[in-house]
N, C-alpha and C positions, 0 to 999 in steps of 0.2 A: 570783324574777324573773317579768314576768307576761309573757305573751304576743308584746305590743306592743312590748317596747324591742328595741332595737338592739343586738347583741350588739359593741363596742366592745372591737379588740385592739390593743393597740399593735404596729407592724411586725417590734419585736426577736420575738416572743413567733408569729410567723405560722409557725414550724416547727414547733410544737409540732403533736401528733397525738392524737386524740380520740377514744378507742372509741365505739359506738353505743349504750352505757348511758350514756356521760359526753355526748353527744348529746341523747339525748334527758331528761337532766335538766338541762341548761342551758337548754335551749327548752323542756321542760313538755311533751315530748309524748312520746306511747304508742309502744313499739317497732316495733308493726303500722304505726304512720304513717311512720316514719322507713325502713321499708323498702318499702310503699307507693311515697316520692318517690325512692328507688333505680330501681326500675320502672320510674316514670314519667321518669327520667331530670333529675327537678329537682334532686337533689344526687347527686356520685358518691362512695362511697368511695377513697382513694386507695390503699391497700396493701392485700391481702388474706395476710399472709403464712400464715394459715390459713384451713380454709374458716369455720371458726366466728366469725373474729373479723373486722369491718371497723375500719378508722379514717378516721376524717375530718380534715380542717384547718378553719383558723379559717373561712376563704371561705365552706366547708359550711355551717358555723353560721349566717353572718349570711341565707345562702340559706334556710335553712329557717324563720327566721324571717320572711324575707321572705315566702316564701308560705304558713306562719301565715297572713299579715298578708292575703293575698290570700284565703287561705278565708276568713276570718272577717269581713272587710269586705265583701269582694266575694260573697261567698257563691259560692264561685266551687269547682265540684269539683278534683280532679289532673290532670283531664287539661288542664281549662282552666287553670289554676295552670301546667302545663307550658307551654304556648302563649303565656301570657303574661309568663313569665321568659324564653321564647326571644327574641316581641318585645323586651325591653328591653333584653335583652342585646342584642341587633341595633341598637337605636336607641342604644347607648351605644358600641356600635362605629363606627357611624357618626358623632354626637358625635365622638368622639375624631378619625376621618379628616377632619374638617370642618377642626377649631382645628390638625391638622398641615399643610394646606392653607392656612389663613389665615397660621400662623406663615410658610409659604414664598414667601406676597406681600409679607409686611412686608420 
């Protein structure tokens, strides 16, 4: 899988939980990076039930693809990679509060 696509889960399958080897071979990338965007706070793992192991969910995936997508195009480092998944996560929450404002005029 290269880089660029879009990690694509169907809804039944979003409990499923994903160590940080199975992380960083589904997105191609180095374990230093995927604990790097921990850090940085662009993905979080969800369960630590030991100190050694994380797991992530599907969300994780498609996020760190996403800012893949943001290094590599944007040439954009972590911290700004962070900055810029918090903007959009903001601008997609706001989205969302728009169209439930709209739905409450119709």
């Amino acid at each position: 899988m290269s880089k660029s696509e879009i990690v694509v889960i169907n809804s039944q399958h979003e409990h499923l939980l994903f160590t940080l080897a199975e992380v960083c071979e589904r997105c191609g990338a180095h374990t230093d990076m995927i604990i790097e965007m921990v850090e940085y706070g662009i993905v979080d793992p969800i369960e630590q039930p030991l100190l050694d192991i994380w797991y992530f969910n599907s969300q994780a995936l498609v996020r760190v693809q996403r800012a893949q997508r943001l290094m590599d195009g944007l040439k954009l480092n972590l911290s700004g990679v962070a900055l810029s998944l918090e903007l959009l996560d903001e601008i997609d929450g706001l989205q969302k509060h728009i169209s439930v404002l709209k739905n409450q005029l119709l």
